[in-house]
C-alpha positions as CSV (number, residue, x, y, z in Angstrom):
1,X,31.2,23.4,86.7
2,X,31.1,21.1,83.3
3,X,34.1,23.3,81.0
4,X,31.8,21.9,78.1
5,X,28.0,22.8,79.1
6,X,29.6,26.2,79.7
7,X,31.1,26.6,76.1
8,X,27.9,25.1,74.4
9,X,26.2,27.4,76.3
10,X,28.1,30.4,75.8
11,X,27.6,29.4,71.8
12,X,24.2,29.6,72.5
13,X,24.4,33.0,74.0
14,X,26.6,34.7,71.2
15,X,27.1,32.2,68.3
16,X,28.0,35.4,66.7
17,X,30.8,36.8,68.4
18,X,34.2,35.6,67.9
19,X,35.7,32.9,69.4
20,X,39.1,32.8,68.0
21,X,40.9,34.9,65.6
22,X,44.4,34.8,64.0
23,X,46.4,37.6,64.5
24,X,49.0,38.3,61.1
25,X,52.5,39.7,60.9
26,X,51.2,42.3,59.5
27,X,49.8,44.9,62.4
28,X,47.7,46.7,59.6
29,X,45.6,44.1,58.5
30,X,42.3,43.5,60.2
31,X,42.2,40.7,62.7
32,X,40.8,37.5,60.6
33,X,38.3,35.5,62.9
34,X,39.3,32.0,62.5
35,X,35.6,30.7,64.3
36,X,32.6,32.3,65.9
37,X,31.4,30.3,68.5
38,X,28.6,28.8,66.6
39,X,31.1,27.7,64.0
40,X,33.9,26.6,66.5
41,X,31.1,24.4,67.8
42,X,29.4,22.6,64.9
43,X,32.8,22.1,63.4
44,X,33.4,20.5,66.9
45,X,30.7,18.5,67.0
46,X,31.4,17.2,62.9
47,X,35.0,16.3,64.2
48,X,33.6,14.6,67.2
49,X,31.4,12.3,64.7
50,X,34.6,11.5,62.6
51,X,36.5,10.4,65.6
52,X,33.5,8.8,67.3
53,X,33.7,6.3,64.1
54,X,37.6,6.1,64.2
55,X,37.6,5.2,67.6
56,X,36.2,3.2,70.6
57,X,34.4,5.1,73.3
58,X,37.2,6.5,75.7
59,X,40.2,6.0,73.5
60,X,43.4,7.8,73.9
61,X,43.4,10.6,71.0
62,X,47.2,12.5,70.7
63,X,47.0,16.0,69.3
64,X,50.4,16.6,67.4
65,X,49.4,20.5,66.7
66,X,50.7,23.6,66.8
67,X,49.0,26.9,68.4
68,X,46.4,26.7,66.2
69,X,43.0,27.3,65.5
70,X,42.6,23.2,64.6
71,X,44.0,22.8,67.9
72,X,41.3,24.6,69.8
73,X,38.8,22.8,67.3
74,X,40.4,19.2,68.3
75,X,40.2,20.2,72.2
76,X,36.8,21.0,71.6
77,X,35.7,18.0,70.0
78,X,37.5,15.7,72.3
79,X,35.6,17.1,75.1
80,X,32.4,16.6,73.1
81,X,33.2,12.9,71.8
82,X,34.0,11.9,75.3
83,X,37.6,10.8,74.3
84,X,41.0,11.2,76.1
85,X,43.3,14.1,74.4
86,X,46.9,13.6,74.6
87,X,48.4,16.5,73.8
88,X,52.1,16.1,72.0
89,X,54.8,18.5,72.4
90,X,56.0,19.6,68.7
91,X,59.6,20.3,70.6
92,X,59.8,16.5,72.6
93,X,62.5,13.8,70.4
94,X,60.9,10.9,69.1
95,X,62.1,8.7,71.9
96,X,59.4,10.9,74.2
97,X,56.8,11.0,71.1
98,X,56.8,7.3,70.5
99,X,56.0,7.0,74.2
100,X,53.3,9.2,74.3
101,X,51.8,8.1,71.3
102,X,52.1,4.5,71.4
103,X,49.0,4.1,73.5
104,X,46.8,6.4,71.1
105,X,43.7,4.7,68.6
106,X,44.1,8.1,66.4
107,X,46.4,11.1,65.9
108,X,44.9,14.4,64.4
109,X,47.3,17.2,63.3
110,X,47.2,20.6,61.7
111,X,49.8,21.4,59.1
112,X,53.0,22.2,61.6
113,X,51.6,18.8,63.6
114,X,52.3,17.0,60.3
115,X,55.8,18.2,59.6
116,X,56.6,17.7,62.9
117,X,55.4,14.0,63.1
118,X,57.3,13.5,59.5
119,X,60.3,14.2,60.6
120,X,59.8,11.8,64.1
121,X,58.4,9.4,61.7
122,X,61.7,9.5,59.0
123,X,63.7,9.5,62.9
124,X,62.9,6.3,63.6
125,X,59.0,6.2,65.0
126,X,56.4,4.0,64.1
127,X,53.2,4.6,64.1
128,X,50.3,2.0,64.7
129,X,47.7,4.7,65.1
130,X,45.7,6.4,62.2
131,X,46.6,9.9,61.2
132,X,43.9,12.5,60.4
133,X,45.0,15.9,59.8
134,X,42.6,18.5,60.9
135,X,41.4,21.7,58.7
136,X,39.9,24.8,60.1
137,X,37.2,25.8,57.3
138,X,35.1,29.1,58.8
139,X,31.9,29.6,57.2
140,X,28.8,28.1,56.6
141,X,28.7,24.7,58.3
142,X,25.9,22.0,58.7
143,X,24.1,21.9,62.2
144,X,25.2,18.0,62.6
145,X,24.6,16.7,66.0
146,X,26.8,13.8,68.1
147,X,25.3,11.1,70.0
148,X,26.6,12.9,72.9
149,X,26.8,16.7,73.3
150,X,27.2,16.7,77.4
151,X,30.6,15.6,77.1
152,X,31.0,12.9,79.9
153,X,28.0,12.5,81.7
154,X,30.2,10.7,84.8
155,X,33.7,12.2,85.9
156,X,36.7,10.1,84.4
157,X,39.6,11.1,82.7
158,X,39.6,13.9,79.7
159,X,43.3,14.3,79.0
160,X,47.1,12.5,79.9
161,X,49.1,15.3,80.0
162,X,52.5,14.7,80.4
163,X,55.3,16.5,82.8
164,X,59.1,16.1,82.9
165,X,60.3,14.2,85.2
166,X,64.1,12.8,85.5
167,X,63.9,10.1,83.0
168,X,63.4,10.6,79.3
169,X,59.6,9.0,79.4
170,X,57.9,12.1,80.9
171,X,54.8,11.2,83.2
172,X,51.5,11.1,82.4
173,X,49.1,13.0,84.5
174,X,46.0,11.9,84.1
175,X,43.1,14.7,84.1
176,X,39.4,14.7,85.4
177,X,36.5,16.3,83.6
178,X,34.9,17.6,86.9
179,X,38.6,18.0,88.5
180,X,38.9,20.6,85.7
181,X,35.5,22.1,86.3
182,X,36.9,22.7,89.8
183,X,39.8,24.3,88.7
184,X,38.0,26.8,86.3
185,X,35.5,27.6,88.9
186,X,37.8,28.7,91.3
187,X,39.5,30.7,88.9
188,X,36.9,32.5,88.3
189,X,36.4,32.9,91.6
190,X,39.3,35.5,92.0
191,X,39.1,36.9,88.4
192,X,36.0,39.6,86.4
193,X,34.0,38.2,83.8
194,X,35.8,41.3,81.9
195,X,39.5,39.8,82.2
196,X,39.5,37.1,79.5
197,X,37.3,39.1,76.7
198,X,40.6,39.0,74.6
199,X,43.3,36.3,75.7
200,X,46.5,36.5,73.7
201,X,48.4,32.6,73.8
202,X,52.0,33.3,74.4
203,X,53.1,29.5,75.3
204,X,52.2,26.1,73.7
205,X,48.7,25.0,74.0
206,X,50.5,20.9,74.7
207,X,50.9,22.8,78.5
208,X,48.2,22.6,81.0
209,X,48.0,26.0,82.2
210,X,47.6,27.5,79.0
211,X,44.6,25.1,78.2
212,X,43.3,26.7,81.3
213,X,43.7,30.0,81.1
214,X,44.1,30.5,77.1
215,X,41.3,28.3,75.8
216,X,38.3,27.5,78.7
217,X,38.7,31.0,81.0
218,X,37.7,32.7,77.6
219,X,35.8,30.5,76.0
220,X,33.1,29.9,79.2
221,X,32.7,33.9,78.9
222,X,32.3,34.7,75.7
223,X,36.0,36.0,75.6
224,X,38.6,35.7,72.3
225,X,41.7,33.4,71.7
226,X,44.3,35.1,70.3
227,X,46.3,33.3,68.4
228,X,50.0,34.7,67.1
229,X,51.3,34.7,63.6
230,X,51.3,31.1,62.7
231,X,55.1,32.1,61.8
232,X,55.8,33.1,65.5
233,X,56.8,30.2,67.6
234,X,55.5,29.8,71.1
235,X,57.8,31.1,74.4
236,X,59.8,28.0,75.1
237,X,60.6,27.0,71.4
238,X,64.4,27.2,70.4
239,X,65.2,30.9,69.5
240,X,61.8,32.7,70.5
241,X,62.8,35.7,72.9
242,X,60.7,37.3,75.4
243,X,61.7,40.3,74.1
244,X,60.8,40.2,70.4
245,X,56.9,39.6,71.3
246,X,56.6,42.9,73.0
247,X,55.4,43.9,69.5
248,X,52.9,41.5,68.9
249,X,51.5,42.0,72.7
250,X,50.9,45.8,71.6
251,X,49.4,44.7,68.5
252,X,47.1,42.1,70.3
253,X,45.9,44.6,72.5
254,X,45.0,41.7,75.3
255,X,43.0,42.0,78.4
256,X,44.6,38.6,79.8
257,X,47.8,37.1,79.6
258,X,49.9,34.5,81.0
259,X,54.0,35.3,81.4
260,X,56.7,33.4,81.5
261,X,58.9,34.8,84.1
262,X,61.2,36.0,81.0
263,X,58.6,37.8,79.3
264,X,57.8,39.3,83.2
265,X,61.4,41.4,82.9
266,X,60.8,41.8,79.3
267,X,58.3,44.1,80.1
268,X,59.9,45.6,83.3
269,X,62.7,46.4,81.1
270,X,60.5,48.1,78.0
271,X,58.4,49.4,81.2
272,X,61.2,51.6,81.9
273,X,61.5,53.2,78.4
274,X,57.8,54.3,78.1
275,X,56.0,57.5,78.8
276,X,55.9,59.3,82.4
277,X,52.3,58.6,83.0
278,X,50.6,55.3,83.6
279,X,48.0,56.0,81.1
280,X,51.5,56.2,78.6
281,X,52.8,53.1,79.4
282,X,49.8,51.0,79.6
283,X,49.2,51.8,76.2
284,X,52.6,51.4,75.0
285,X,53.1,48.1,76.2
286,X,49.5,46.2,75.9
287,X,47.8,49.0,73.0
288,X,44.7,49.4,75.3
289,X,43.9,51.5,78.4
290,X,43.0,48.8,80.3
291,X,45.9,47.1,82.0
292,X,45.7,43.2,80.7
293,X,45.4,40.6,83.5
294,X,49.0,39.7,84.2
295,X,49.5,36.2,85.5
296,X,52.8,34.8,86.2
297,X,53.6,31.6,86.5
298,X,56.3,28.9,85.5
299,X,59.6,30.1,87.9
300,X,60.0,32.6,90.2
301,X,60.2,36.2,89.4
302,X,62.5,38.3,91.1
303,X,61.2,40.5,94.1
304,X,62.8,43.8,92.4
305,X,61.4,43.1,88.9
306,X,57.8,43.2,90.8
307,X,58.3,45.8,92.9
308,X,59.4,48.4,90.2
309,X,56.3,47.1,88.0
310,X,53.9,47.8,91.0
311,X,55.4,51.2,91.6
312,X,55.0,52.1,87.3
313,X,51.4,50.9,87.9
314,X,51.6,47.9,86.7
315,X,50.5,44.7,88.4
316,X,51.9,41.2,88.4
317,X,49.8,37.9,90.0
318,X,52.2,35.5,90.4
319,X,50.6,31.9,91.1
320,X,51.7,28.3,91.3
321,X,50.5,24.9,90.7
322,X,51.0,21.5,89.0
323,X,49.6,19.3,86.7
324,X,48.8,16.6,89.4
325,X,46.0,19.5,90.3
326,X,44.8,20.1,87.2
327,X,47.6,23.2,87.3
328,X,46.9,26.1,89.4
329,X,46.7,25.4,93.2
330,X,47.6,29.1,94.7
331,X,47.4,32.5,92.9
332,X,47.8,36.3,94.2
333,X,44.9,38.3,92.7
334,X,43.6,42.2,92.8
335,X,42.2,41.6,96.1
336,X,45.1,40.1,97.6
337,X,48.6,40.7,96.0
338,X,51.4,40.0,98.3
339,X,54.6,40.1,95.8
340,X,57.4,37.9,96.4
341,X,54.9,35.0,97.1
342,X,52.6,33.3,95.1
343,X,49.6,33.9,96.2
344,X,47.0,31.9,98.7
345,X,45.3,28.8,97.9
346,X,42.3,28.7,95.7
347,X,39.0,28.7,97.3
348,X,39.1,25.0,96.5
349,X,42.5,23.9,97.7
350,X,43.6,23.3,101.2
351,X,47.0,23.8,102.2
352,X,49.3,22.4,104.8
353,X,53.0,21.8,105.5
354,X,54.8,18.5,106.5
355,X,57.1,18.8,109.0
356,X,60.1,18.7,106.9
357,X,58.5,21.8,105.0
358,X,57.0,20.4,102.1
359,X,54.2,22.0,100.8
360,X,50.7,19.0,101.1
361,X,47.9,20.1,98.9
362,X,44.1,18.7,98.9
363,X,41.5,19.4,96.5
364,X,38.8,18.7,94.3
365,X,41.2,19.3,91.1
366,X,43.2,16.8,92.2
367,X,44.6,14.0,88.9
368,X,43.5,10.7,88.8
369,X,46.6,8.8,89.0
370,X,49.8,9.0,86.3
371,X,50.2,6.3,83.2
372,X,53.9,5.8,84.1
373,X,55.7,6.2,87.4
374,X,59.0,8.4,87.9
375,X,61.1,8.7,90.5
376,X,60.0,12.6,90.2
377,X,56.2,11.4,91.3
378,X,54.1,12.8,93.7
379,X,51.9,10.6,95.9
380,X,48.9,11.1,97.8
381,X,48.5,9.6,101.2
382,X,45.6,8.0,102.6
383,X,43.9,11.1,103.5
384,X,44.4,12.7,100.2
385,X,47.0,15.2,100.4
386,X,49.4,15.8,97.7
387,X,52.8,15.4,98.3
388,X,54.0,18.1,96.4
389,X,58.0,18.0,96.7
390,X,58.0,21.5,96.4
391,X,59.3,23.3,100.1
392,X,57.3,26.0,100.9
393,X,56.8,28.5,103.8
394,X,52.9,29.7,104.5
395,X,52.4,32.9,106.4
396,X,49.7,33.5,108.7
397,X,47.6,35.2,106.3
398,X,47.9,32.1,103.9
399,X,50.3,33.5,101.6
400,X,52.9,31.1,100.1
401,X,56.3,31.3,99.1
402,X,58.1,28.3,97.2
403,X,61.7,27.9,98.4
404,X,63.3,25.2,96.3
405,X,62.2,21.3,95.5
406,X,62.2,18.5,98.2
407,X,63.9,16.1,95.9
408,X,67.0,18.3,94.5
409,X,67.6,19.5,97.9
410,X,71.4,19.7,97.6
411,X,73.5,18.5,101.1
412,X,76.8,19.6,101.1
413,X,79.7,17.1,102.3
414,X,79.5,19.8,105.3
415,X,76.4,18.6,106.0
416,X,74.5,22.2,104.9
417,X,71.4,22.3,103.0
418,X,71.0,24.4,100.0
419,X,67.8,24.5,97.6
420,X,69.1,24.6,94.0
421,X,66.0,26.3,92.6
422,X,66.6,29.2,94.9
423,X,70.4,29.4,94.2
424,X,70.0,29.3,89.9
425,X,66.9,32.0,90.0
426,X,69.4,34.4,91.8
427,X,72.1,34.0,89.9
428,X,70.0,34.3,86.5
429,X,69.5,37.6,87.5
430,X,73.2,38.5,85.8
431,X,73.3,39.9,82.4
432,X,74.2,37.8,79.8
433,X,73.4,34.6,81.9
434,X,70.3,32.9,80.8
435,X,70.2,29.3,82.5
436,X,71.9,27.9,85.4
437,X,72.5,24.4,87.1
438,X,73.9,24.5,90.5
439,X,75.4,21.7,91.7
440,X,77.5,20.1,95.1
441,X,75.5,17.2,96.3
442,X,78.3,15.8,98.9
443,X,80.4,18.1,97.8
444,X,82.8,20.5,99.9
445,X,82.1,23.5,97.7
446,X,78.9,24.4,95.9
447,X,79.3,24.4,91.7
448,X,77.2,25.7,88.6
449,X,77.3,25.8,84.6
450,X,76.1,28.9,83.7
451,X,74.8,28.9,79.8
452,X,75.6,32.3,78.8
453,X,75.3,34.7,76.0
454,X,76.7,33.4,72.5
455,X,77.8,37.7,72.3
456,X,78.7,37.4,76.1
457,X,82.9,37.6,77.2
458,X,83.5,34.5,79.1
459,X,85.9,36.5,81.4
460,X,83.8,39.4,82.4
461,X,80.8,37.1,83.0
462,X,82.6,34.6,85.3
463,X,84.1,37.7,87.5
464,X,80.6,39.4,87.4
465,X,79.7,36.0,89.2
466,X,81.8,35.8,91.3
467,X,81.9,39.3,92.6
468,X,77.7,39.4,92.8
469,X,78.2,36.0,95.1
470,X,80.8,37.8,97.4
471,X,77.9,41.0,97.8
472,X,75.2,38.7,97.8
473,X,75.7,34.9,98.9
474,X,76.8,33.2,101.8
475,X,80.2,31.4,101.6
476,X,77.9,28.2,101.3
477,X,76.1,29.6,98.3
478,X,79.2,31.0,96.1
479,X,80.3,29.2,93.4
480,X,84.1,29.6,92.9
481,X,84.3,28.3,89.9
482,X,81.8,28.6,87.5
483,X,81.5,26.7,84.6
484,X,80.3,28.8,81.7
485,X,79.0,27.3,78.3
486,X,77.9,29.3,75.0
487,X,73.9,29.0,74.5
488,X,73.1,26.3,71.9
489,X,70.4,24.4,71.0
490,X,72.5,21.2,71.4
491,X,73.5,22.6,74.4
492,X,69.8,22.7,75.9
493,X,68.2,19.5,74.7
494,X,71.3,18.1,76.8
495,X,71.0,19.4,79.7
496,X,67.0,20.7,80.0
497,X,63.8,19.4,79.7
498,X,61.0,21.0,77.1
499,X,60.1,22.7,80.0
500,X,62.8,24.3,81.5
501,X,63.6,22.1,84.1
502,X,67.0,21.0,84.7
503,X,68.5,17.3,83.8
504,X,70.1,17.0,86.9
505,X,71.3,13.6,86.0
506,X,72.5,14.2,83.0
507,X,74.8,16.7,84.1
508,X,77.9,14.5,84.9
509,X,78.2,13.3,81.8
510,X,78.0,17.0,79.9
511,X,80.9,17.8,82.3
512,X,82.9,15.0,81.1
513,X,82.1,15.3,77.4
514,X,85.2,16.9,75.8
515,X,83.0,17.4,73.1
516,X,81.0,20.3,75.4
517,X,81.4,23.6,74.5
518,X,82.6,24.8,78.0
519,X,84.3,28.3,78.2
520,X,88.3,28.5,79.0
C-alpha cells in the first residue's frame, strides 16, 4: 500500500465529507470542520509547491507544530512534495531541538509551533533554516497541481523520527514510504473499515504511533480526525491528566482511540461509576452506542484493570511495537484478545526469540537505518532480524508478553536478575504513586524513587509500599527503603524522557543533589 495514493484517492471518492474537524471547549457548539478531503488535499498540494521552491528534492523538513489541523496539512504535503518530515517535539529543551533541527532546509509551524520555537530560539538556538508558519484557511481553494502527486515513486525515506535513548540527542529513526504502507496494511488487516470513521487524537502527533493510527488509518477510509480544543494539551504534556479528558472523549463520541495506559484505568475507574447495563456505560464514557476501538499501547497495563473492563463489556487491545518498525509490530484484536499479553505479530512481522530471551523481529516495516547512534540502538543482523532489547516470552499460539528491557536488566551483587520495567509497572499500581525508578545494579538490596502525589503523606505512602511488597514481592524485589519525591515538573525533566522513559543515568546524580526535593 502507497499511504498517499490511498488518501488522494479517498479525496476522490468523498471530497465532500470531512476530513478533519476541531472539536471546541464548548460541548454545545457544532463540530467546525477544519478540511474536507478535497480541501485538505489542494491546500496539500499548494503547500507542497511552496516547499518544493524552498527546498531541494529530498530535504529534511522539521514540523515544530502542535495537534493541529496545519499539522495534518504539513504531513500531507510532505508526503506529496516527496520531502523528509521531521517531526519536533513542542515539550524537547533546546539542546534536543537544535539537534533535530540543525540538519533541516525549512521549518513550517502553526501558531503554538511558533511560540514554542521563540522561546528555544531566545534559549540559546540558532537557526540556519527558513521558517514558514503554516495557516489552515477552509474554503474555496484553487485546484493547483505539483510536479509530483504520487509521492515517491521509489521507496526511501519519508520521515526521521526521533526516540529517547540514554543520551540527551535522541535517535533518529529513519522511516520508509513503502515500510509505512506495510505497516498500515496490516493494520488494517486486523481492524473494520468502520473503526476509524471518527478518530479522536489523545497524544502528540511528533509520536509515530499516532501518525499511524490518528492521521493515515482514517484518512485511507474516509474516516475523521478529531482534533481536541486547541487549549487542551496532548496526554504526555506537563499537567494534562488522564482523567480530565474523560469529558472531551464523551463529547467526541469516537469510534477509535489510542490509550495511554493512564487513560486505560482512567476509564476503568469512571467504568465503575456508570450505569448497570453495558448499553449505560458505553454511552457514558464514549457518547455513542458503539464501543470505540480501544487500543493500548505505550506501557503495560495491569492484568486486573483489563480483566474488570472485559467483564463491564468493555474491550481493551493492547499492542506493542517500535519506531525501528515503523511502530506497531504485535497487536491483540476482536478475533484474538488474550489480555495480559500484547497480542500476536502482524500478518507482516515474524517473530522469534534469542536464546537469552530477547524478542528478534523481521519485517517489511522495518526503518532504514538511524541518523545518530546510541548506546540504546537496536541492530539488525545479517539475516535481518531486529534486535529488539525488549525480553519477551511467546506462547504457542503466538501470543507475546514483554517482560522487562534487555539493556536495564538489573543484576544484583547476589548475582539475581530482576527486569526494572516489570518491578516500577507493579508498584505504580499504589495510589498516590505516579512514576517509579527501581534501582540496585550490583547492589545487595533492590532500591526505587517513587514520585508521588504533591497531596500524598510521605509516611503513609512509603508504609503502603512497603507493606504491598511484603504481600506481593519476593524478598529480591522489595524495596526497603523507598525514596519518595513530590511530583514536579523540574522533578520530571530530570529524571524522564518526553516519553516516559526513565533516565537511568541520570539518576545518581538526582540522589546526590541536596537540592532534590526528596521526602524525609
Amino acid at each position: 500500500m502507497n499511504v498517499l495514493t490511498e488518501i488522494l484517492a479517498q479525496a476522490r471518492r468523498t471530497p465532500h465529507a470531512a476530513a478533519v474537524v476541531q472539536l471546541d471547549r464548548d460541548s454545545t457548539k457544532p463540530e467546525a470542520v477544519a478540511f474536507t478531503y478535497q480541501q485538505l488535499v489542494a491546500q496539500a498540494r499548494q503547500l507542497a509547491d511552496v516547499v518544493a521552491r524552498a527546498t531541494p528534492g529530498s530535504s529534511r523538513v522539521g514540523i515544530v507544530m502542535g495537534n493541529s489541523a496545519e499539522w495534518v496539512l504539513a504531513d500531507l504535503a510532505l508526503m506529496i512534495g516527496e520531502r523528509v518530515e521531521v517531526p519536533v517535539p513542542l515539550a524537547f529543551s533546546v539542546d534536543q531541538a537544535r539537534h533535530l533541527l540543525q540538519g533541516c532546509a525549512l521549518v513550517l509551524t502553526d501558531e503554538q509551533g511558533a511560540h514554542a520555537l521563540q522561546a528555544w530560539c531566545h534559549a540559546g538556538l540558532a537557526l540556519a533554516a527558513d521558517v514558514r508558519q503554516v495557516s489552515a484557511l477552509p474554503g474555496p481553494v484553487s485546484p493547483s497541481t505539483p510536479s509530483s502527486t504520487a509521492g515517491l515513486a521509489q521507496d526511501g525515506v519519508i520521515k526521521v523520527i526521533h526516540t529517547s535513548g540514554t543520551t540527551s540527542q535522541p535517535k533518529g529513526v529513519q522511516i520508509r514510504r513503502d515500510g509505512l504502507g506495510a505497516l498500515v496494511e496490516a493494520l488494517w488487516q486486523r481492524a473494520q473499515p468502520e473503526d476509524y470513521q471518527r478518530y479522536l487524537v489523545l497524544v502528540p502527533f511528533s509520536l509515530l504511533i499516532e501518525q499511524v493510527t490518528g492521521l493515515y488509518m482514517p484518512l485511507t477510509s474516509g474516516g475523521v480526525v478529531l482534533l481536541p480544543p486547541v487549549s487542551l494539551a496532548p496526554l504526555g504534556s506537563p499537567g494534562a491528566l488522564a482523567e480530565d479528558r474523560l469529558a472531551l472523549i464523551r463529547q467526541a463520541r469516537p469510534t477509535a482511540m489510542t490509550l495511554t495506559p493512564a487513560l486505560v484505568e482512567a476509564i476503568a475507574q469512571r467504568a465503575d461509576t456508570c450505569g448497570p447495563s453495558m448499553a449505560e456505560r458505553i454511552e457514558q464514557l464514549f457518547g455513542t452506542p458503539r464501543l470505540p476501538l480501544l487500543a493500548a499501547g505505550g506501557g503495560p497495563v495491569e492484568l486486573d484493570v483489563l480483566v474488570r473492563l472485559q467483564q463491564l463489556g468493555i474491550e481493551v487491545f493492547q499492542g506493542y511495537g517500535l519506531s525501528e518498525n515503523s511502530s506497531v509490530a504485535t497487536w491483540n484484536h476482536r478475533a484474538a484478545n488474550r489480555l495480559g499479553t500484547v497480542g500476536q505479530a502482524l500478518p507482516h512481522v515474524a517473530l522469534r526469540l534469542a536464546d537469552d530471551g530477547e524478542l528478534l523481529v523481521r519485517s517489511s516495516s522495518l526503518f532504514a537505518g538511524y541518523t545518530n547512534e546510541d548506546p540504546s540502538s537496536c541492530a539488525i543482523d545479517s539475516d535481518g532480524w531486529l534486535h529488539t532489547g525488549d525480553l519477551a516470552t511467546i506462547d504457542p499460539e503466538g501470543f507475546v508478553s514483554i517482560i522487562g528491557r534487555k539493556k536495564t536488566m538489573i543484576i544484583t551483587a547476589n548475582g539475581r536478575n530482576v527486569s526494572p520495567e516489570w518491578l516500577e509497572a507493579t508498584y505504580r499500581q499504589l495510589p498516590n504513586v505516579e512514576h517509579v525508578i527501581v534501582f540496585g545494579d550490583r547492589e545487595a538490596f533492590m532500591g526505587g524513587v517513587f514520585i508521588i502525589d504533591a497531596q500524598a503523606d510521605p509516611a503513609e505512602v512509603r508504609e503502603r509500599i512497603r507493606a504491598f511488597a511484603r504481600s506481593h514481592l519476593n524478598e529480591i524485589e522489595r524495596i526497603q527503603h523507598p525514596v519518595l519525591v513530590v511530583h514536579s515538573e523540574e522533578v520530571m525533566g530530570r529524571l524522564f524522557t518526553v516519553t516516559g522513559r526513565p533516565r537511568r543515568d541520570q539518576l545518581s546524580r538526582f540522589l546526590q543533589d541536596s537540592t532534590a526535593r526528596i521526602c524525609a
